[in-house]
mmCIF file of the N, C-alpha and C atoms, coordinates in Angstrom:
data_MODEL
# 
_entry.id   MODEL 
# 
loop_
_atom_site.group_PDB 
_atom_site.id 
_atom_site.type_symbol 
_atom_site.label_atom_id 
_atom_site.label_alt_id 
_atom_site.label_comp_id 
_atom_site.label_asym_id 
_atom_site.label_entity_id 
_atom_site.label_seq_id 
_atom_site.pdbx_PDB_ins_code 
_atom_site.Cartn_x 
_atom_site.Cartn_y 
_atom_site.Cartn_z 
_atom_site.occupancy 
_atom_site.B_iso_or_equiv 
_atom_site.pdbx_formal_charge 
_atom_site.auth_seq_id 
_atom_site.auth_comp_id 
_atom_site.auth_asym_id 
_atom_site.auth_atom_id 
_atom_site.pdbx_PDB_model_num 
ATOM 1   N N  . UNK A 1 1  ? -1.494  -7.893  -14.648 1.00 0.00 ? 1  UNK A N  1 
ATOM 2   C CA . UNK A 1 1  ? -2.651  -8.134  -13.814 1.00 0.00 ? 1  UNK A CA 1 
ATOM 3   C C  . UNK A 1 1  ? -3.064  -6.806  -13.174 1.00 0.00 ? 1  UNK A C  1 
ATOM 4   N N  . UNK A 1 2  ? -4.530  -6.752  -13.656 1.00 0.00 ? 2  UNK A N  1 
ATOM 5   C CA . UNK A 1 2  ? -5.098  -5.175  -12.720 1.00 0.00 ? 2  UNK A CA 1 
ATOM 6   C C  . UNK A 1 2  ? -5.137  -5.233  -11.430 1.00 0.00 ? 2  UNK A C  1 
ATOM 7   N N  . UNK A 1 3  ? -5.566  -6.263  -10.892 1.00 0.00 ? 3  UNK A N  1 
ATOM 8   C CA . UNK A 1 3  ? -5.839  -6.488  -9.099  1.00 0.00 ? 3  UNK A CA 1 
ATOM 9   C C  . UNK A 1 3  ? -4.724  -7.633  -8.396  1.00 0.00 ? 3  UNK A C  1 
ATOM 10  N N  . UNK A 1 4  ? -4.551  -7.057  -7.403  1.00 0.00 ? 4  UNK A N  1 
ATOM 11  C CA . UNK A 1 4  ? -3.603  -7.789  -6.630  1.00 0.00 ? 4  UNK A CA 1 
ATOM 12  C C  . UNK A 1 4  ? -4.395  -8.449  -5.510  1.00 0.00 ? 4  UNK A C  1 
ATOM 13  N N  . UNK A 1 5  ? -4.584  -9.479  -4.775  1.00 0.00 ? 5  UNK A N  1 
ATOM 14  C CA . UNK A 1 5  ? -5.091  -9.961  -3.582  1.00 0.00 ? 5  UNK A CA 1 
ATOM 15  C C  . UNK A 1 5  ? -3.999  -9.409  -2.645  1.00 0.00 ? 5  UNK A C  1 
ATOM 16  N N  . UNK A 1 6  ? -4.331  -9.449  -1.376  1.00 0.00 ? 6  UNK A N  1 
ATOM 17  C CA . UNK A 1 6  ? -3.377  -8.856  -0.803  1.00 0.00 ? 6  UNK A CA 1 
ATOM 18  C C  . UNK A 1 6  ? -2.344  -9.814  -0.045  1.00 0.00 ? 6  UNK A C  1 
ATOM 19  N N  . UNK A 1 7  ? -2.271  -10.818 -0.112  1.00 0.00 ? 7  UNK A N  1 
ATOM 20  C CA . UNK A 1 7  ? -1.047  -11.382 -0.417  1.00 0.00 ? 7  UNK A CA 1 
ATOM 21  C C  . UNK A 1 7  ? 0.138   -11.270 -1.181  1.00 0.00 ? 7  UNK A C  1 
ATOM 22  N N  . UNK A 1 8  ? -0.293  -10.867 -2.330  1.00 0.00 ? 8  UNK A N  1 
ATOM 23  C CA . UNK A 1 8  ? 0.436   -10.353 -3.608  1.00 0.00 ? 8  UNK A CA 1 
ATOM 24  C C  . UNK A 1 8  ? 1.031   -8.912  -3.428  1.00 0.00 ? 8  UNK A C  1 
ATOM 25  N N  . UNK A 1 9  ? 0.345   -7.934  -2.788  1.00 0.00 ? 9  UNK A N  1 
ATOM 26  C CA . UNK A 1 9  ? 1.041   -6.765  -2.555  1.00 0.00 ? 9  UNK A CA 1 
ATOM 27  C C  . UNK A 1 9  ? 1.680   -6.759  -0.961  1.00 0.00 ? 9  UNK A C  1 
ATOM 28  N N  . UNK A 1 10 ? 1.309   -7.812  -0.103  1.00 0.00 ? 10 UNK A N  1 
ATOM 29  C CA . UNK A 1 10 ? 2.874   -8.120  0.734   1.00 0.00 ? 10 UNK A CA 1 
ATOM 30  C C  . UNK A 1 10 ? 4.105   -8.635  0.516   1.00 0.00 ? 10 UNK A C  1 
ATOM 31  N N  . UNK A 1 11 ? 4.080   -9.391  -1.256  1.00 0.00 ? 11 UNK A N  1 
ATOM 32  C CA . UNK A 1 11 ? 5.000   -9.752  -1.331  1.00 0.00 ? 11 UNK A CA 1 
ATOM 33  C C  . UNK A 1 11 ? 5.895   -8.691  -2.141  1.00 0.00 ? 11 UNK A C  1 
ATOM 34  N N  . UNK A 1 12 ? 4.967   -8.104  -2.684  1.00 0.00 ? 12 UNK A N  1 
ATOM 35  C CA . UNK A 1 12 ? 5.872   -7.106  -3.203  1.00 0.00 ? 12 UNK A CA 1 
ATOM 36  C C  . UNK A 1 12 ? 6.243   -6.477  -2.316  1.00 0.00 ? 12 UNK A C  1 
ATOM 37  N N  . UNK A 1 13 ? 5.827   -5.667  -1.679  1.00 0.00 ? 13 UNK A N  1 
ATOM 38  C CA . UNK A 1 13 ? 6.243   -4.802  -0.788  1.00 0.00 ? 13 UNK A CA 1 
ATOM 39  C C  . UNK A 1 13 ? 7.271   -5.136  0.390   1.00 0.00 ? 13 UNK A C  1 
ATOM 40  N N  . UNK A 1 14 ? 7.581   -6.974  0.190   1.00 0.00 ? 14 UNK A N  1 
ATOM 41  C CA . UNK A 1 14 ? 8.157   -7.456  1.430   1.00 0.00 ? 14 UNK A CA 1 
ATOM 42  C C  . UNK A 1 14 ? 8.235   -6.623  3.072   1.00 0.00 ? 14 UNK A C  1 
ATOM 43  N N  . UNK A 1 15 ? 6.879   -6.988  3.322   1.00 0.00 ? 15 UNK A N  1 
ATOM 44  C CA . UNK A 1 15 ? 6.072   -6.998  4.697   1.00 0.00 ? 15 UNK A CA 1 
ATOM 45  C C  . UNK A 1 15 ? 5.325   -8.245  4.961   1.00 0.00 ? 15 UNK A C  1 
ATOM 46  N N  . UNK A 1 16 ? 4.353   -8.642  5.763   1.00 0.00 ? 16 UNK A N  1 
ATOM 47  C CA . UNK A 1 16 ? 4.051   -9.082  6.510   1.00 0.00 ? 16 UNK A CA 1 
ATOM 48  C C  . UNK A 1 16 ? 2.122   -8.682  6.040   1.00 0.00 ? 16 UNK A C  1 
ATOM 49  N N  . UNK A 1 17 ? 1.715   -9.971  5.655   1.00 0.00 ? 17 UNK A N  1 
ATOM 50  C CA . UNK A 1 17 ? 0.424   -9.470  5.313   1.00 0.00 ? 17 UNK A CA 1 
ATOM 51  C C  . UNK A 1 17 ? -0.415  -9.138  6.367   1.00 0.00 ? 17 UNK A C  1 
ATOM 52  N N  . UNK A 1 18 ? -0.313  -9.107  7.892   1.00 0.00 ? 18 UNK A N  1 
ATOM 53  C CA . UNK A 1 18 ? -1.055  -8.307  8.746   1.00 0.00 ? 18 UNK A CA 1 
ATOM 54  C C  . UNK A 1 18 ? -0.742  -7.047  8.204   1.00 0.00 ? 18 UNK A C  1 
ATOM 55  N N  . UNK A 1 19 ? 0.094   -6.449  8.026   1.00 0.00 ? 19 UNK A N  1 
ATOM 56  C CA . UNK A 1 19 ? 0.389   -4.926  7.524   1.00 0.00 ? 19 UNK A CA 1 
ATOM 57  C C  . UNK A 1 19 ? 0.176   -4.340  6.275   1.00 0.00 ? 19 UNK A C  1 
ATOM 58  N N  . UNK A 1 20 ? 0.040   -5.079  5.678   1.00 0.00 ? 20 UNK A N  1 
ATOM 59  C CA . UNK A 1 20 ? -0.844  -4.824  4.438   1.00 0.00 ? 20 UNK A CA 1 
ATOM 60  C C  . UNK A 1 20 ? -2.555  -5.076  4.808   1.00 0.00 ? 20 UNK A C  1 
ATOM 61  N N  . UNK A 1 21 ? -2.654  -5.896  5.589   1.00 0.00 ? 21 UNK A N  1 
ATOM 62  C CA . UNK A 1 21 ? -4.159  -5.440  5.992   1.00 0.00 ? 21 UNK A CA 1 
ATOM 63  C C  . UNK A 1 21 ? -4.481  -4.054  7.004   1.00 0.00 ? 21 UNK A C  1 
ATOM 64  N N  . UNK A 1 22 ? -3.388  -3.870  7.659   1.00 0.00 ? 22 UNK A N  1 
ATOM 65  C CA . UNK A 1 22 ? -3.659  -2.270  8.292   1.00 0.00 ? 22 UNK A CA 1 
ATOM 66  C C  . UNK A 1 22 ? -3.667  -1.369  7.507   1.00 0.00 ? 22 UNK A C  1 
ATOM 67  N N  . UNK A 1 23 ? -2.589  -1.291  6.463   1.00 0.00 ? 23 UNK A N  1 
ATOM 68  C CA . UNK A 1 23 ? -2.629  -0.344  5.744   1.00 0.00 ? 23 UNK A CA 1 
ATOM 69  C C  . UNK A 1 23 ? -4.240  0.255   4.939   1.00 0.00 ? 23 UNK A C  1 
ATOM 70  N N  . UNK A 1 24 ? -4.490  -1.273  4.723   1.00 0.00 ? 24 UNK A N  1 
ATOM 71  C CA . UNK A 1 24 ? -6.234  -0.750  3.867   1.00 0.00 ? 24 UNK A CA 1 
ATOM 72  C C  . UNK A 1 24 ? -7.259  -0.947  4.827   1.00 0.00 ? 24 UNK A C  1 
ATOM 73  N N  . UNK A 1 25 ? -7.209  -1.202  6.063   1.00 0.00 ? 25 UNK A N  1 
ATOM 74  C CA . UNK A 1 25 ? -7.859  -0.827  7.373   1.00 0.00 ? 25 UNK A CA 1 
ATOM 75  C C  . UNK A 1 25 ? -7.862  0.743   7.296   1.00 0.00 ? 25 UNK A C  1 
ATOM 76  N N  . UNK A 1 26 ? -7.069  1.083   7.463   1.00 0.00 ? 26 UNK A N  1 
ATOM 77  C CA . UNK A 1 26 ? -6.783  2.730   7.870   1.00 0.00 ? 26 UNK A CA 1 
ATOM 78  C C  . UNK A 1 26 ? -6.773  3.364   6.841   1.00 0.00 ? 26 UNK A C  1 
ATOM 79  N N  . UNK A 1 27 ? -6.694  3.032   5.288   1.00 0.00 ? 27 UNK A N  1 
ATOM 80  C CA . UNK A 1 27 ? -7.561  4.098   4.267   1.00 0.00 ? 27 UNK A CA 1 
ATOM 81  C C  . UNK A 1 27 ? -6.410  4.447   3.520   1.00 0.00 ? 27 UNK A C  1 
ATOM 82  N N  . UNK A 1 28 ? -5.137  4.208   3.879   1.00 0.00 ? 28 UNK A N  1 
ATOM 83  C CA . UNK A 1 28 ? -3.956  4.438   3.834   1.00 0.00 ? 28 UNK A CA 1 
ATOM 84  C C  . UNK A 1 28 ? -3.374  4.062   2.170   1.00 0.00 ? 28 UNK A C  1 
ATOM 85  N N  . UNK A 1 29 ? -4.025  2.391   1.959   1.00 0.00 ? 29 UNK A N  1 
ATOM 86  C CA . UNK A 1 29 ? -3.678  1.762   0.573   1.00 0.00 ? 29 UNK A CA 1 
ATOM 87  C C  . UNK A 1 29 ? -5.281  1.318   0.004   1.00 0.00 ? 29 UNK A C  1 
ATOM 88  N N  . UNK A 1 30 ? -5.542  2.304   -0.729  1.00 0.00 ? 30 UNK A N  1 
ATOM 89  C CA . UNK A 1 30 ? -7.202  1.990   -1.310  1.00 0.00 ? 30 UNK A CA 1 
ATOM 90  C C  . UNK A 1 30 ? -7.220  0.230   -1.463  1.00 0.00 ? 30 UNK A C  1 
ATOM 91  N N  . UNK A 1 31 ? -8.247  -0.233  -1.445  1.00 0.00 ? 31 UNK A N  1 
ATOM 92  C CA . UNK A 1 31 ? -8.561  -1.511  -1.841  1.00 0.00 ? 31 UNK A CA 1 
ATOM 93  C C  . UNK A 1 31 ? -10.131 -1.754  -2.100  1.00 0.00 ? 31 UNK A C  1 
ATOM 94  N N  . UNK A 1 32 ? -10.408 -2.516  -2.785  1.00 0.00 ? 32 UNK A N  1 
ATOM 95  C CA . UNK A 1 32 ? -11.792 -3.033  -2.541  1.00 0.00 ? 32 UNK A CA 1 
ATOM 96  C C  . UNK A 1 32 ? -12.495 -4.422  -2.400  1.00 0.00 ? 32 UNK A C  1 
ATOM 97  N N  . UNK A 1 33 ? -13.587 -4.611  -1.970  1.00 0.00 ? 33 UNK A N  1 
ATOM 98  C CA . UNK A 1 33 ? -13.703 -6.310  -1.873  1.00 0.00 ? 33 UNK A CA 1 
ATOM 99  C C  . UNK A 1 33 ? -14.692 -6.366  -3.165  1.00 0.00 ? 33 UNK A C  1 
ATOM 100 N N  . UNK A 1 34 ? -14.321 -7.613  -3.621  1.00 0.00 ? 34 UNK A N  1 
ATOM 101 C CA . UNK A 1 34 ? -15.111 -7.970  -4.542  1.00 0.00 ? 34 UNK A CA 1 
ATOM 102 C C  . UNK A 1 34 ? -15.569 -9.551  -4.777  1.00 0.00 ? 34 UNK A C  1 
ATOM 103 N N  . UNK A 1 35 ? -16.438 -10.037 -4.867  1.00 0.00 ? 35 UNK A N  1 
ATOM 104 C CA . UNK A 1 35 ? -17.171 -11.568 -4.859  1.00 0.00 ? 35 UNK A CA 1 
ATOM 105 C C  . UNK A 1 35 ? -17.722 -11.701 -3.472  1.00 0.00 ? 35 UNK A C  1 
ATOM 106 N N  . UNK A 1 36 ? -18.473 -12.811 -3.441  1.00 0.00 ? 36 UNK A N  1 
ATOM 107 C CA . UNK A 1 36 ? -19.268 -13.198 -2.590  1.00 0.00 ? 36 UNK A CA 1 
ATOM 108 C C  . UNK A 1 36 ? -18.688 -13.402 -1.477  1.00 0.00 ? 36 UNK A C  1 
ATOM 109 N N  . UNK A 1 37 ? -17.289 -13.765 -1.363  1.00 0.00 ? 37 UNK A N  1 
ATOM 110 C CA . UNK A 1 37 ? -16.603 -13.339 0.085   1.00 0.00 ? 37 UNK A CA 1 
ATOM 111 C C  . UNK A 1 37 ? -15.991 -12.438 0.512   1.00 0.00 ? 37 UNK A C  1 
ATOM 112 N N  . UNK A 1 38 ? -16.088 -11.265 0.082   1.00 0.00 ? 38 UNK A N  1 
ATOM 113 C CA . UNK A 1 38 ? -15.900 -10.066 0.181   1.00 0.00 ? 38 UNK A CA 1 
ATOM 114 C C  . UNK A 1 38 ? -13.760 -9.997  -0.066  1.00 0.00 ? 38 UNK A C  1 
ATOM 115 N N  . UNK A 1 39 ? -13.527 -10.583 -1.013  1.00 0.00 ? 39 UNK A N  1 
ATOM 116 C CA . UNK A 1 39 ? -11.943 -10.994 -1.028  1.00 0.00 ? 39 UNK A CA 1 
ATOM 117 C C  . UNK A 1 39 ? -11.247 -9.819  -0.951  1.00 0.00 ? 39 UNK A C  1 
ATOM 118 N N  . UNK A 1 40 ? -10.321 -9.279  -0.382  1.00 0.00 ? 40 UNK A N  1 
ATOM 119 C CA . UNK A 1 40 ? -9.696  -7.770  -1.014  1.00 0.00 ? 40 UNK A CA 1 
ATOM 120 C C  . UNK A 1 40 ? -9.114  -7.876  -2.159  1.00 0.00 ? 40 UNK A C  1 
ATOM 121 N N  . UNK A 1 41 ? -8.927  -6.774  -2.946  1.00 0.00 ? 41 UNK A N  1 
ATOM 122 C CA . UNK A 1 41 ? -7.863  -6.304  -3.892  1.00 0.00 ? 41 UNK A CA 1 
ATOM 123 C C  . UNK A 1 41 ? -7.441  -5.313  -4.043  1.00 0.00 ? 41 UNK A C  1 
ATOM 124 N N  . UNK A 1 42 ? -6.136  -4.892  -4.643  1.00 0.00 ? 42 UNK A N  1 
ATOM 125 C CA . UNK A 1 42 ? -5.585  -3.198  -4.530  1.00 0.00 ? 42 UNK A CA 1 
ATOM 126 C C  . UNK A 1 42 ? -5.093  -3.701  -6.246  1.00 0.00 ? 42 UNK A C  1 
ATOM 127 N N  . UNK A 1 43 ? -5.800  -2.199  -6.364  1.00 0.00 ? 43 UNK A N  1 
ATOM 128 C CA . UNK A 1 43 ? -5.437  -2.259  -7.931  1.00 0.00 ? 43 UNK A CA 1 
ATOM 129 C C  . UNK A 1 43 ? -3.947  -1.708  -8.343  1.00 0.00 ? 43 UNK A C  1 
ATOM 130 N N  . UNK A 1 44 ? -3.371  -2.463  -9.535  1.00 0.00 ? 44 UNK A N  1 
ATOM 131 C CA . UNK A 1 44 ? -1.936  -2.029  -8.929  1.00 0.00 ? 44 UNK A CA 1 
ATOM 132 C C  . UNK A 1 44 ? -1.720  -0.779  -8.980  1.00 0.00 ? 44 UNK A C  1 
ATOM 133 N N  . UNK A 1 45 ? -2.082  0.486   -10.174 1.00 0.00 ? 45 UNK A N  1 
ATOM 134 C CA . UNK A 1 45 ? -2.056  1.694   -10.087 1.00 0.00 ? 45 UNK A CA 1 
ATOM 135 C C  . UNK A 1 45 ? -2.224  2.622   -8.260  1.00 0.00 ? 45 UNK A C  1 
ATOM 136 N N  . UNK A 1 46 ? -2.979  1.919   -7.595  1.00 0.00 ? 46 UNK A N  1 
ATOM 137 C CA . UNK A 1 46 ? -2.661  2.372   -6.240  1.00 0.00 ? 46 UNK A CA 1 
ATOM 138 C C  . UNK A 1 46 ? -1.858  1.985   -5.725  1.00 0.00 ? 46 UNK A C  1 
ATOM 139 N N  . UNK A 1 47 ? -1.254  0.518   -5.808  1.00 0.00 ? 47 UNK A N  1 
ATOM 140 C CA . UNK A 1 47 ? -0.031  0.567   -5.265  1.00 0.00 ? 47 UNK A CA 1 
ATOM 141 C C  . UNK A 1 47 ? 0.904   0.936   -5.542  1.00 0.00 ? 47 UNK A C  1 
ATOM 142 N N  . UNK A 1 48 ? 0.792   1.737   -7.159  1.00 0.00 ? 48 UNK A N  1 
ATOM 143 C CA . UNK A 1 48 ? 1.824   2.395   -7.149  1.00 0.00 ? 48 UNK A CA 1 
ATOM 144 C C  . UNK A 1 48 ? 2.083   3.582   -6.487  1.00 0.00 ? 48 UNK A C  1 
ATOM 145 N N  . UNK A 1 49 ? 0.646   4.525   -6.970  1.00 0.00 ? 49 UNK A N  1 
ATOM 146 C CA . UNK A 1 49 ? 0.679   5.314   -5.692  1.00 0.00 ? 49 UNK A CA 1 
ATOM 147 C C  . UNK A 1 49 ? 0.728   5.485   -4.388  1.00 0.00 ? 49 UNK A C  1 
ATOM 148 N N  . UNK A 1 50 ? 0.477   4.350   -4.078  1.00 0.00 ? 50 UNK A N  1 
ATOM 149 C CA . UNK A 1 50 ? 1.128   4.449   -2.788  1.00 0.00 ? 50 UNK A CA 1 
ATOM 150 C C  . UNK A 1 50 ? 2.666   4.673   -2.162  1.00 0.00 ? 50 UNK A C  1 
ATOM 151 N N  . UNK A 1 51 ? 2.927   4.067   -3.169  1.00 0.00 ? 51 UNK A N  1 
ATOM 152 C CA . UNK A 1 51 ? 4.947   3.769   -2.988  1.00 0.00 ? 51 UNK A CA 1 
ATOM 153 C C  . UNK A 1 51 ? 5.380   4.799   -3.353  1.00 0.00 ? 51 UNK A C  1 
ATOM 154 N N  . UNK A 1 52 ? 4.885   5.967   -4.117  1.00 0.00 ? 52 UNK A N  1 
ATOM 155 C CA . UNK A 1 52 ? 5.187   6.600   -4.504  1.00 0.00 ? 52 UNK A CA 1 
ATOM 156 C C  . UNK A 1 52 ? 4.891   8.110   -3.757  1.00 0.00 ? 52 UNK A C  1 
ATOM 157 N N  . UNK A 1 53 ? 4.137   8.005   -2.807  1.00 0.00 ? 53 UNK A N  1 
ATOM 158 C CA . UNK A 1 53 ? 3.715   8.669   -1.709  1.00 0.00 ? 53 UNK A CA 1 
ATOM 159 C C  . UNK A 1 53 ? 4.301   8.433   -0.802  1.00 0.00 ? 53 UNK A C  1 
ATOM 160 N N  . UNK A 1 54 ? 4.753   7.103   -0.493  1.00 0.00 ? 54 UNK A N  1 
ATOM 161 C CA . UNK A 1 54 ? 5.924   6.840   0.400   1.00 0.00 ? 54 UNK A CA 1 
ATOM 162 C C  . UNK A 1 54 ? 7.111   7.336   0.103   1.00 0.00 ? 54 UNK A C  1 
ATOM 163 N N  . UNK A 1 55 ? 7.850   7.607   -1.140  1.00 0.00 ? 55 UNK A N  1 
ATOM 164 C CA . UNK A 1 55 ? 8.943   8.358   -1.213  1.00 0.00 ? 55 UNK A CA 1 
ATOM 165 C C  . UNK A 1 55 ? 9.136   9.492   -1.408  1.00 0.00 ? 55 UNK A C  1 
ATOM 166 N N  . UNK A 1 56 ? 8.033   9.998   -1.644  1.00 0.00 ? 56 UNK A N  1 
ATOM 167 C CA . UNK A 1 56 ? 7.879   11.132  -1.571  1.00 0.00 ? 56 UNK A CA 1 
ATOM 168 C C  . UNK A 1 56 ? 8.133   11.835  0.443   1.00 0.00 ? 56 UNK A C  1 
ATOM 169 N N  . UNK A 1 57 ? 7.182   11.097  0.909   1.00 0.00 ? 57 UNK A N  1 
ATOM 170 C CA . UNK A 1 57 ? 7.495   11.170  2.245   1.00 0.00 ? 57 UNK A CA 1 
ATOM 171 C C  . UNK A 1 57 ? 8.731   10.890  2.594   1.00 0.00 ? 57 UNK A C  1 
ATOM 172 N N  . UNK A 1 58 ? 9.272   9.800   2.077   1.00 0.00 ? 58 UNK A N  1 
ATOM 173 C CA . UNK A 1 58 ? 10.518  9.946   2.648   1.00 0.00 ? 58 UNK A CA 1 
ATOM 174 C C  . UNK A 1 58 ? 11.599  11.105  2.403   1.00 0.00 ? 58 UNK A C  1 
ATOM 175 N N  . UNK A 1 59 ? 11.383  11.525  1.375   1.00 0.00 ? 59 UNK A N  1 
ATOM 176 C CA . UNK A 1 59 ? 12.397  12.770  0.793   1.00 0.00 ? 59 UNK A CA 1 
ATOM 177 C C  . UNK A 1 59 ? 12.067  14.183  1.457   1.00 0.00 ? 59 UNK A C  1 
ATOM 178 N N  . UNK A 1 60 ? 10.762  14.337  1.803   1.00 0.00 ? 60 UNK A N  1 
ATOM 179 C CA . UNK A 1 60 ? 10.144  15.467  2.750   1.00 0.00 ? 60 UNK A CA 1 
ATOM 180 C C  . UNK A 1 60 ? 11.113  15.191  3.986   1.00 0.00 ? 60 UNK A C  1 
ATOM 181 N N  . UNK A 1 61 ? 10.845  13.716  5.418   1.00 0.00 ? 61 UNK A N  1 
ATOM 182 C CA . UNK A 1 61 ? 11.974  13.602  6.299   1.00 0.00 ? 61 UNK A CA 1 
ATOM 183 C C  . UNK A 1 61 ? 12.705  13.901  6.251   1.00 0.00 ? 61 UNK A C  1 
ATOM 184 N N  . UNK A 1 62 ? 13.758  13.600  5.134   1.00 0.00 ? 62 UNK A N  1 
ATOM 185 C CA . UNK A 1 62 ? 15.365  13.447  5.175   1.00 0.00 ? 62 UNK A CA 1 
ATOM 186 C C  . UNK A 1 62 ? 15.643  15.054  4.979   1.00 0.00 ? 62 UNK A C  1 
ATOM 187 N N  . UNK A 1 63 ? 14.357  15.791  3.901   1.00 0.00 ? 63 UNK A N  1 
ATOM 188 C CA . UNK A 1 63 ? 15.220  16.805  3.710   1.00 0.00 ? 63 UNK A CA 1 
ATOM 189 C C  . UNK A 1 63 ? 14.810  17.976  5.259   1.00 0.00 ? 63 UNK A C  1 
ATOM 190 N N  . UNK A 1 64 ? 13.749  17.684  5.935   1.00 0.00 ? 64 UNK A N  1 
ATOM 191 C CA . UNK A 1 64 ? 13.559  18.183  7.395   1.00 0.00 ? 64 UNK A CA 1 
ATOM 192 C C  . UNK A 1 64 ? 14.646  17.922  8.196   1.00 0.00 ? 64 UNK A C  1 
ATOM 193 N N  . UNK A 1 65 ? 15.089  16.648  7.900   1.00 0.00 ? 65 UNK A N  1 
ATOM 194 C CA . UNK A 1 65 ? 16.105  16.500  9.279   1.00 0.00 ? 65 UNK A CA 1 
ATOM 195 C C  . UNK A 1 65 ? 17.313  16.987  8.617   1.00 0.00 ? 65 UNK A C  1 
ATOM 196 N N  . UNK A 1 66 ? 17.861  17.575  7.370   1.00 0.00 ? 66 UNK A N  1 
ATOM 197 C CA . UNK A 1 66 ? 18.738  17.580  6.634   1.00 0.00 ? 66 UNK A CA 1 
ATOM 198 C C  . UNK A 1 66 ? 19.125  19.302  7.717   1.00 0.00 ? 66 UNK A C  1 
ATOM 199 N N  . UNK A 1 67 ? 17.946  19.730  7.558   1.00 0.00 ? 67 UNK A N  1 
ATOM 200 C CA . UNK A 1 67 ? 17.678  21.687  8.034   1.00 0.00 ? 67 UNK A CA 1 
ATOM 201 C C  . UNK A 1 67 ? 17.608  21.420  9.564   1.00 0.00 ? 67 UNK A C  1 
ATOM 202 N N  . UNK A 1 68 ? 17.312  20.435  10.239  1.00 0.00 ? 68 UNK A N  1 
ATOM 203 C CA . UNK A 1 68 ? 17.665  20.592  11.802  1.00 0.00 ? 68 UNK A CA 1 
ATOM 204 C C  . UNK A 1 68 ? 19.261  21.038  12.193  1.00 0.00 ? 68 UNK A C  1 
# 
């Protein structure tokens, strides 16, 4: 499946779908609305990138606090 509703990428992500709606509030996890009720979706290729920006970040932290 190309598009996820965003229900579907809280469950992956096991969060809390208010936080998956901040995330694409704040620009953070691309999404777009599409149909007459403006539904969200995140295509999964961004969520991959996203996660993948997240570990990336995380490996930047660990290795900062590694040099403190």
């Amino acid at each position: 499946m190309r598009f996820l509703r965003l229900e579907d990428v809280a469950e992956e992500l096991n969060v809390k779908l208010p936080q998956v709606r901040a995330l694409v509030k704040s620009g953070e996890l691309p999404a777009i609305q599409i149909g007459g009720r403006g539904m969200w979706r995140v295509e999964r290729v961004e969520l991959e990138n996203y996660i993948q920006q997240r570990y990336a970040q995380a490996r930047e932290e660990i290795a900062n606090d590694s040099q403190s």
